[in-house]
N, C-alpha and C positions, 0 to 999 in steps of 0.2 A: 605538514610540510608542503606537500604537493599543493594541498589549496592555496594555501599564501603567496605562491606561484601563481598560480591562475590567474587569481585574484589580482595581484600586482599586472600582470602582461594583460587582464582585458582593460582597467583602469586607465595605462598606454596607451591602448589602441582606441579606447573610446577617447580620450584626450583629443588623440590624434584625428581618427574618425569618429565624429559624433553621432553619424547615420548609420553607420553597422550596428545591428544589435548580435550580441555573444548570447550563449547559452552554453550550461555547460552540467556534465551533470559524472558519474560516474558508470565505466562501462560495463556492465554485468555480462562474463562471458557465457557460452553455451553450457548447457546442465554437463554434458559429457566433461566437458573442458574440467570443471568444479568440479567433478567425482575423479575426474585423476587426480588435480591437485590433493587432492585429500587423502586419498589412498598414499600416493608418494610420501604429504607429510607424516603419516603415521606408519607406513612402511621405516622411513625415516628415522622416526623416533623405536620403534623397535630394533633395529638393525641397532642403533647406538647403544637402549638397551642390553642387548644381548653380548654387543660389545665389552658393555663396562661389566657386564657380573662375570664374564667368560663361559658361558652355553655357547655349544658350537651344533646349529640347528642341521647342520650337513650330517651328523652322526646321526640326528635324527630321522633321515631318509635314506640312510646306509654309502652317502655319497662322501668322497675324500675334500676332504677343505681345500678350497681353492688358494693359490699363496698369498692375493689379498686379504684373507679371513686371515692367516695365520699373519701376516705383517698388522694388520690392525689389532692380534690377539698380543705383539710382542712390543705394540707402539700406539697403546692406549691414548696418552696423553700429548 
């Protein structure tokens, strides 16, 4: 998706400017950055998880369910 974009908008501009040279590549963010994203998606996907079988992980640490947990436990779907 994105590249076809690109692709298309420097084609434009080199048309337009035939002296500019484009470069263009993808932006790899900082390692930290990449270790959250990842954690959040698999946080993510266990929360959904735990959602759909109905384990309620707050029992598990002796804490009361928050009314979010219990409105996601009454409104799965």
């Amino acid at each position: 998706g994105y590249r076809r974009v690109f692709e298309e908008y420097m084609r434009v501009i080199s048309q337009r400017y035939p002296d500019i040279r484009i470069e263009g590549e993808n932006y790899l963010p900082q390692p930290i950055y990449r270790h959250i994203a990842s954690f959040l998606s698999v946080f993510k996907l266990v929360l959904i998880g735990l959602i759909i079988v109905g384990k309620d992980p707050f029992a598990f640490f002796g804490m009361q369910a928050p009314s979010i947990w219990q409105w996601g436990q009454e409104n799965k779907v």
